[in-house]
C-alpha positions as CSV (number, residue, x, y, z in Angstrom):
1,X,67.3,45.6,90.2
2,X,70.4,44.3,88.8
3,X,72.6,44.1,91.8
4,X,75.8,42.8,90.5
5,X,76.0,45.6,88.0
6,X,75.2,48.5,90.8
7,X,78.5,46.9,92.8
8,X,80.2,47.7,90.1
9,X,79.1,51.0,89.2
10,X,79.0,52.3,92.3
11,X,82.8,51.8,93.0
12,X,83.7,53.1,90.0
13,X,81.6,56.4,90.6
14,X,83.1,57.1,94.1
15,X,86.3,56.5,92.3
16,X,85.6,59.3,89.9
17,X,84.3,61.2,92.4
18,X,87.3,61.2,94.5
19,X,89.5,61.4,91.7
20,X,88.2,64.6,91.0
21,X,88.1,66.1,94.5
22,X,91.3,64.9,94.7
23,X,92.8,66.5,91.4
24,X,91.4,70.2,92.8
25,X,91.9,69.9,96.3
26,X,95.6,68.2,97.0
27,X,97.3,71.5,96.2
28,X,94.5,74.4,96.0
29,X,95.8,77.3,93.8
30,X,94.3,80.6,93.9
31,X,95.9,82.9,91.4
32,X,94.5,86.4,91.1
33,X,94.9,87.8,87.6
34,X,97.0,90.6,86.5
35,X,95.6,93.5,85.7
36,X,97.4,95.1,82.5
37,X,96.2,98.7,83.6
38,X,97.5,99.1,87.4
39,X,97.3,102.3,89.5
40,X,101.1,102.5,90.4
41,X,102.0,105.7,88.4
42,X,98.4,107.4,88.5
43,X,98.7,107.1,92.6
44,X,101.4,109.8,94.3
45,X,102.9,107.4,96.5
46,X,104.6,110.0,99.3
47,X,108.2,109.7,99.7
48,X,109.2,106.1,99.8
49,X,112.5,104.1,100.5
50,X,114.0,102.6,97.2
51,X,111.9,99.6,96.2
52,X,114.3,96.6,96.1
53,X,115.6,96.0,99.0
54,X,118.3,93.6,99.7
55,X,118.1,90.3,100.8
56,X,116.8,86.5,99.8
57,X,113.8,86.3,97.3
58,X,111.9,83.6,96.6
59,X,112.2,82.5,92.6
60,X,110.1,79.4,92.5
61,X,108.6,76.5,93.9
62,X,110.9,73.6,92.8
63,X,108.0,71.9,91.4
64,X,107.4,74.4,88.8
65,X,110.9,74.1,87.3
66,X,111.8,70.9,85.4
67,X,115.1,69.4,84.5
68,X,115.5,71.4,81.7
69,X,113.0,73.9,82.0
70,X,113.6,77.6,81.3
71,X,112.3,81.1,82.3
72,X,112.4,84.5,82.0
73,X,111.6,86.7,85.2
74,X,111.6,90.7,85.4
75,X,112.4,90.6,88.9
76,X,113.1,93.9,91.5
77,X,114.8,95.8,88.2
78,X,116.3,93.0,87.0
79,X,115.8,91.0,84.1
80,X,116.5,87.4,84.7
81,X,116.7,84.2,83.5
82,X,116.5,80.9,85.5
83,X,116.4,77.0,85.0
84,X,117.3,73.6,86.0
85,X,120.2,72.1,84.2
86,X,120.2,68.4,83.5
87,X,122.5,67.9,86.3
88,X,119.2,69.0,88.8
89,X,120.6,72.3,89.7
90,X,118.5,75.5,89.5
91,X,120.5,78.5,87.6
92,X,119.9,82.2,87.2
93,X,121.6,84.3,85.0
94,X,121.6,88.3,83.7
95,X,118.7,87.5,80.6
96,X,120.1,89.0,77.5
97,X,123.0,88.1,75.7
98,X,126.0,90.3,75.4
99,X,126.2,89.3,71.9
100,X,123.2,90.5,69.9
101,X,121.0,91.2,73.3
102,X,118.3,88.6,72.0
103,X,116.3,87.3,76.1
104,X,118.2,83.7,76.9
105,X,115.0,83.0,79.0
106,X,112.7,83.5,76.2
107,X,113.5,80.3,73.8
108,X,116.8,79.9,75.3
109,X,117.4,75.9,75.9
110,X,119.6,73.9,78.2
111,X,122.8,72.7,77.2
112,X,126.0,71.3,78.5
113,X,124.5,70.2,82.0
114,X,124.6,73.4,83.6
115,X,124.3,76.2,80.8
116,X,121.6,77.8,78.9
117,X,122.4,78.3,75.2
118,X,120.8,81.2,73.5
119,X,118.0,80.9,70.9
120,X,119.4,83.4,68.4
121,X,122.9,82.8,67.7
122,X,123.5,79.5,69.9
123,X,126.0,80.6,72.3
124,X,126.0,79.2,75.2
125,X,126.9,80.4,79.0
126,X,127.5,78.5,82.0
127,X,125.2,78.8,85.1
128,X,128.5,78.7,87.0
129,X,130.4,81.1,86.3
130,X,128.6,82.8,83.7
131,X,131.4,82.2,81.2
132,X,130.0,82.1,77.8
133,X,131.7,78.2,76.5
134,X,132.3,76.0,73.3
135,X,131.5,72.2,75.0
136,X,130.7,70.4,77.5
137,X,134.5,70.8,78.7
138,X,133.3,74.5,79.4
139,X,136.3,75.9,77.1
140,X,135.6,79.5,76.7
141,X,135.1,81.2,73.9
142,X,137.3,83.9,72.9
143,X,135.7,86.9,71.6
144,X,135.9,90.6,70.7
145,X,133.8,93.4,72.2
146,X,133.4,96.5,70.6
147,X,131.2,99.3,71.5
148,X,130.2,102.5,70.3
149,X,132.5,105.6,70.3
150,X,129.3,108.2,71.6
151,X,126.2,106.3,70.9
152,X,124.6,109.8,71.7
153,X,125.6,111.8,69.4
154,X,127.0,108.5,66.9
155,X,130.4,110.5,66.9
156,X,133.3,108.7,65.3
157,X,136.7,108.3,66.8
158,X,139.8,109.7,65.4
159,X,140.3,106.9,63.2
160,X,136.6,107.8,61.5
161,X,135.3,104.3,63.8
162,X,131.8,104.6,65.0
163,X,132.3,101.1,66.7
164,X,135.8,100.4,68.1
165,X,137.7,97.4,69.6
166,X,137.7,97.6,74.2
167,X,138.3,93.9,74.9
168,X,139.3,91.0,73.5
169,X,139.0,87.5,75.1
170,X,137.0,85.5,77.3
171,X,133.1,87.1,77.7
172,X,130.5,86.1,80.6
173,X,127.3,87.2,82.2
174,X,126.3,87.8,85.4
175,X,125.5,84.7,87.4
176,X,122.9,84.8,90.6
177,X,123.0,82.6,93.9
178,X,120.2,80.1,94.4
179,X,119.7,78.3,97.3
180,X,116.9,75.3,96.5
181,X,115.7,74.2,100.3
182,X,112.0,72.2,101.4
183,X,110.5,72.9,98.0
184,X,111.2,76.1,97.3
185,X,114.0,78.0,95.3
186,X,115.2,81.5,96.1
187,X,117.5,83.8,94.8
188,X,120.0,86.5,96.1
189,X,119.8,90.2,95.1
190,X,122.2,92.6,96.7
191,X,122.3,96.4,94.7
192,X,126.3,96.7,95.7
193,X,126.9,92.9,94.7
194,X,127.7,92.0,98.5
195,X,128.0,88.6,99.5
196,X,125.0,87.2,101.5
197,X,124.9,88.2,105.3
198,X,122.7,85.3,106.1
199,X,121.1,81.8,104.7
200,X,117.4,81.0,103.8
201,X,116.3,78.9,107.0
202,X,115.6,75.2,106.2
203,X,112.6,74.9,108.4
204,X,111.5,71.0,110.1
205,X,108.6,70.6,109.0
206,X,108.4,67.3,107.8
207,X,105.1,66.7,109.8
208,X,103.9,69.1,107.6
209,X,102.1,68.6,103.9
210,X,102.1,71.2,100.9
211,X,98.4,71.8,100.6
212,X,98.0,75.4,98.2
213,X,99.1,79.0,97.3
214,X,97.6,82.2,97.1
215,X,99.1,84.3,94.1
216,X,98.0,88.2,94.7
217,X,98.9,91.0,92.6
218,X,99.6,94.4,94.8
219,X,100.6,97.8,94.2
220,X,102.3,99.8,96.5
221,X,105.6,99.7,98.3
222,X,106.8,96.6,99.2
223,X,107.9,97.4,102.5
224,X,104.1,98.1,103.2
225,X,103.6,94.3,103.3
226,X,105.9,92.6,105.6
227,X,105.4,96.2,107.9
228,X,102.1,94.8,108.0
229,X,103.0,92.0,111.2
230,X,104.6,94.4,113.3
231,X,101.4,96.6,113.2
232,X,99.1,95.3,116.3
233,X,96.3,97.9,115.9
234,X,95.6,97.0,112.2
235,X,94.2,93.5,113.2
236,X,91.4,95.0,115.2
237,X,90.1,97.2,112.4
238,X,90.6,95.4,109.1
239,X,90.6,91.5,110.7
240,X,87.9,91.5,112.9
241,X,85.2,90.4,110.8
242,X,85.1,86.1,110.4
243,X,83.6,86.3,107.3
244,X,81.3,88.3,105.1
245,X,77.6,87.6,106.3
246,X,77.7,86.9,109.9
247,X,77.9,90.6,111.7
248,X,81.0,91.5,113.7
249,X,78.5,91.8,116.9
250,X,77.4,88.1,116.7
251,X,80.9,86.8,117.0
252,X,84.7,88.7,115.9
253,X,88.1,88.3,115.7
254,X,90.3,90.1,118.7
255,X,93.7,90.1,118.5
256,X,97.0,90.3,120.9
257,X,100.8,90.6,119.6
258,X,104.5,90.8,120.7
259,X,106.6,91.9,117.9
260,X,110.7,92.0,118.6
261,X,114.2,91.7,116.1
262,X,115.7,88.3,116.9
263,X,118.9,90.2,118.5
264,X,117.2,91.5,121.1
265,X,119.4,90.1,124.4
266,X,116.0,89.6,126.4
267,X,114.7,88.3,123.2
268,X,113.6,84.7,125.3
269,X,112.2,86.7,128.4
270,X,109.8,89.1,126.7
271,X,108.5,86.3,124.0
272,X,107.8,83.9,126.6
273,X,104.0,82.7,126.2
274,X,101.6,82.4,129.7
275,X,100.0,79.2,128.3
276,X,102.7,76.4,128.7
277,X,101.6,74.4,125.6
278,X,102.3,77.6,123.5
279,X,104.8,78.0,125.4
280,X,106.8,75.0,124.7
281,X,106.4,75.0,120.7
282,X,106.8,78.6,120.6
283,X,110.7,77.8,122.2
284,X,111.3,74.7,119.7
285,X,110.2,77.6,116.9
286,X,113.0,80.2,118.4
287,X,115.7,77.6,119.2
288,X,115.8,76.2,115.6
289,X,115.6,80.3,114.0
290,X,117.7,81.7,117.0
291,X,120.4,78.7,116.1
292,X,121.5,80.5,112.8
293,X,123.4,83.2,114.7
294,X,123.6,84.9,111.1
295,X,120.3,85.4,111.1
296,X,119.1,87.3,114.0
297,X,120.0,90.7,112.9
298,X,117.7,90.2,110.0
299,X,114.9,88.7,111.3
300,X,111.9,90.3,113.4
301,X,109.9,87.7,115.6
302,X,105.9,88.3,116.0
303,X,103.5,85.9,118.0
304,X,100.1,86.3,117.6
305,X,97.1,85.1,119.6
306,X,93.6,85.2,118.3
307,X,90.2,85.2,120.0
308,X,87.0,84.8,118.8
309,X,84.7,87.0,120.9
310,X,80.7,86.1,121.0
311,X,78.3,88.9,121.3
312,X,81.3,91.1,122.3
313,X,81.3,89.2,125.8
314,X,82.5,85.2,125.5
315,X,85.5,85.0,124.6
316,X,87.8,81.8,123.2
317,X,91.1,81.5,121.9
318,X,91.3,79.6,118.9
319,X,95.1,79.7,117.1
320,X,98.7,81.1,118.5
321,X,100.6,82.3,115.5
322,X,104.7,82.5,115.6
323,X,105.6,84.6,112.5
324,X,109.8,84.7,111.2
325,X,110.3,87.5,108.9
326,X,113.7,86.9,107.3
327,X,115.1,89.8,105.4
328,X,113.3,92.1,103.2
329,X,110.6,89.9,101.7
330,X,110.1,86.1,103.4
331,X,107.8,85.8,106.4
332,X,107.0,81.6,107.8
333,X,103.9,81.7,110.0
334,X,103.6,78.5,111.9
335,X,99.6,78.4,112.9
336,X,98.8,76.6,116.0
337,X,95.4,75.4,117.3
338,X,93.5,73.1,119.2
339,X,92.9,70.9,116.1
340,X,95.6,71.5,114.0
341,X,99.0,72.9,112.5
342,X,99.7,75.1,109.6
343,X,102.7,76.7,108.4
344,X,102.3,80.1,105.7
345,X,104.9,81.3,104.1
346,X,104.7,84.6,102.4
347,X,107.0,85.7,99.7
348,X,107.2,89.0,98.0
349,X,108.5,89.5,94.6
350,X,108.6,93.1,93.4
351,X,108.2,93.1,89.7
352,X,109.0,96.9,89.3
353,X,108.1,100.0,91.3
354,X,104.8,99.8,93.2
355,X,103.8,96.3,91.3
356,X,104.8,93.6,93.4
357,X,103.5,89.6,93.7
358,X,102.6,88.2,96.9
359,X,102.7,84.2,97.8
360,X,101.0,82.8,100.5
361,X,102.0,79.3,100.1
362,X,100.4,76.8,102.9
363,X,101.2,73.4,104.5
364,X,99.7,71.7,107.2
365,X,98.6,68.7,109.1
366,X,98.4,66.0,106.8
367,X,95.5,64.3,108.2
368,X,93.5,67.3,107.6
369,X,91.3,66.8,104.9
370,X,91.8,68.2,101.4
371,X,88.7,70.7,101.4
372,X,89.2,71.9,105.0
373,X,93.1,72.9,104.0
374,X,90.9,74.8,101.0
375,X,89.2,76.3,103.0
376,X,91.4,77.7,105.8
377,X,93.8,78.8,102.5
378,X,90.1,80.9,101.3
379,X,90.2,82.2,104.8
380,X,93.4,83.4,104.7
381,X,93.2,84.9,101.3
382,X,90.3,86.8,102.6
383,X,92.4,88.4,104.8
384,X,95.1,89.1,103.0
385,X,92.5,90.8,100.3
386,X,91.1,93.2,103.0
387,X,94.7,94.7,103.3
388,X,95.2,94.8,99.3
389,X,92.3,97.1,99.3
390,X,94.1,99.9,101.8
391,X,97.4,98.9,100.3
392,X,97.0,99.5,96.8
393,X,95.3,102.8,97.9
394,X,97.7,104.3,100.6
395,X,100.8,106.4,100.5
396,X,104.1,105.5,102.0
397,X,104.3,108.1,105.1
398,X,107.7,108.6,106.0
399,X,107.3,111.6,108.6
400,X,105.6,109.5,110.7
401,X,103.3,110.6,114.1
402,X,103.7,108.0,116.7
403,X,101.2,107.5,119.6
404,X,104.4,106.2,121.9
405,X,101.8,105.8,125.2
406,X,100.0,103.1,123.5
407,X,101.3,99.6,123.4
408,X,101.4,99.0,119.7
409,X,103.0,102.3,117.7
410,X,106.7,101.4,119.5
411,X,106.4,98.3,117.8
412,X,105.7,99.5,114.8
413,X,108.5,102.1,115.2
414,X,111.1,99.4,116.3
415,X,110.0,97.4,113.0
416,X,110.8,100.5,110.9
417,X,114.0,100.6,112.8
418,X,114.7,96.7,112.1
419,X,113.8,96.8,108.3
420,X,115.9,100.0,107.3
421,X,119.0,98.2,107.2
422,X,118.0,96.3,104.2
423,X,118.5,99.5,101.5
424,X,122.3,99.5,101.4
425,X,122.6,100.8,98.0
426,X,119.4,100.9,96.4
427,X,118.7,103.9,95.7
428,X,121.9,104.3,93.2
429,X,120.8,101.2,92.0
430,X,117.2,102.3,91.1
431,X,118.3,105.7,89.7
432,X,120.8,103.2,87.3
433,X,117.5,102.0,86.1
434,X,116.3,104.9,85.2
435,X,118.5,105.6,82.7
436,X,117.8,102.3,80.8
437,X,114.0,101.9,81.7
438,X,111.8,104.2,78.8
């Protein structure tokens, strides 16, 4: 046997080898696909709040958006475009422009630093201010807007114009906040144009490596979702199985959870954990949330502990979740165990009524290895897919029957409570779609 020659090869194989595992591994992505036929307006749905709430959304992983890099996004009603100018910055902007309505996301390209210039006509608005310009200097451009007299019933004026003159100067569009923190980008969407209340949380989680993301495709309401942590009873019915072939009497998953708002003034006192190592990161997790005094009244704290329970008898804790839901659609999970540390976070993006997208992106230890982070991600997703099933299926029930003796309706009543303040205008803003949507 040629020795010399198998020290080579051999190297060089592992090397593939590696390569390879590495290439699908480092960041797992599991994207489900779209269906083009969805149930959303086959299924009555009940009587459900409006269905873009108020709040942050998440837009985008930085990663995905290059310096000068455009998209188009129908997000929550709204038809958006977004990209990174060649000054870094992230930008989002009203999608069609107010010249001859051609999509400034679809072929639109960056221009000026920090504007997108349109791909019909070439004009170009700042990111900004929205202020459509001539230069790099951002002059604006003057214009004149004229719109139909009755585009109903294509009347004329008085002076026999079907079009007539209703402005005449600068033009802009509407401009969104981003905020671009750890890797992620979101955006803010209020219905009344309100300022925001709050800003996104800018986690530490340094110790912490990006390791994959779940993309799912859902259809119901999208307060269904996040309602989801506050409900206690859920777990033991839908969550109980570990995984599809070993029976829930050989071994299962039990479940205990505390679900409060973050204003709560014993908030400390009726969170506190009875196991002191929980108990300590559990209190470095609310002191750096708790600190943004913005915050609290839109966030809703849950801590979860799970068991794994042999032959319904022995039973073992294995992981102590601390879940932050932030607003109407962002929830960070940090995952403790006895081997290591994970952080989820979930992001909804509601694409249109009862169609929404769900992100579960996860980090975690960075000694873990690559297939083991797979593989807790597969878990996960499991478990996120059992509640698809009933979610895609269910109505909203808004007259609700509460079991207040039992330990875990309250909660979920309290939730309901919590997220309601999130609507403030949305339903005048939805029926404003209607007349446009056809």
């Amino acid at each position: 046997m040629d020795w010399a020659r198998l020290e080579i090869i051999v190297p060089i194989f592992l090397i593939i080898i590696y390569t390879l595992y590495y290439r699908k591994f480092r960041f797992y992505l599991i994207s489900e696909k779209a269906q083009p036929n969805v149930i959303r307006h086959k299924l009555a749905r009940g009587t459900p709040p409006p269905s873009y709430p108020n709040g942050w959304y998440r837009l985008c992983r930085s990663a995905e958006l290059k310096i000068g890099q455009v998209e188009e996004i129908k997000f929550a009603g709204r038809h958006i475009a977004y990209y990174r100018g060649t000054d870094k910055v992230v930008y989002a902007v009203a999608a069609y422009c107010p010249h001859m309505g051609a999509n400034l996301g679809i072929g639109g390209q960056v221009k000026f630093n920090s504007c997108i210039e349109c791909p019909f006509h070439g004009w170009a608005f700042d990111g900004k201010s929205g202020l459509c310009v001539n230069s790099e200097k951002l002059d604006p451009k003057i214009v004149s807007t004229y719109c139909y007299n009755n585009i109903q019933n294509m009347d004329p004026n008085k002076k026999g114009e079907y079009l007539q003159k209703v402005q005449e100067g600068e033009i802009k569009i509407k401009t969104y906040l981003i905020r671009e923190l750890r890797g992620m980008v979101y955006i803010w969407l209020h219905c009344l144009e309100a300022k925001p209340w709050y800003e996104p949380v800018s986690e530490q989680s340094d110790h912490l490596q990006l390791r994959g993301e779940s993309v799912n495709y859902v259809n119901c309401h999208i307060q269904e979702i996040p309602e989801n942590g506050a409900d206690a009873r859920h777990f033991d019915y839908i969550h109980s199985s570990v995984n599809d072939y070993i029976p829930t009497w050989i071994v299962s998953f039990k479940w205990t959870m505390k679900s409060l708002p973050a204003n709560d003034p014993d908030f400390y006192k009726k969170m506190e954990h009875s196991k002191e190592k929980v108990r300590k990161y559990q209190k470095n997790l609310f002191d750096q949330y708790l600190s943004n005094k913005d915050l609290r009244q839109y966030m809703n704290v849950l801590c979860l502990d799970a068991y794994l329970v042999f032959f319904n008898k022995w039973k073992f804790n294995v992981i102590w979740a601390t879940g932050f839901q932030m607003g109407p659609a962002t929830v960070a999970l940090y995952v403790l165990s006895d081997v290591f540390e994970a952080l989820y976070k979930q992001a909804i993006q509601p694409v249109e009524r009862f169609n929404l997208k769900v992100f579960h992106t996860l980090y975690t230890t960075s000694s873990l290895p690559y297939w083991v982070s797979a593989y807790i991600l597969g878990g996960e997703l499991r478990q996120v897919i059992a509640d698809v099933s009933l979610w895609n299926n269910k109505i909203f029930t808004d007259k609700v029957a509460y079991n207040l003796k039992g330990d875990a309706d309250p909660l979920l009543l309290r939730w309901r409570q919590w997220y309601a303040q999130f609507y403030e205008g949305s339903r005048e803003f939805e029926k404003s779609l209607d007349a446009l949507e056809w």
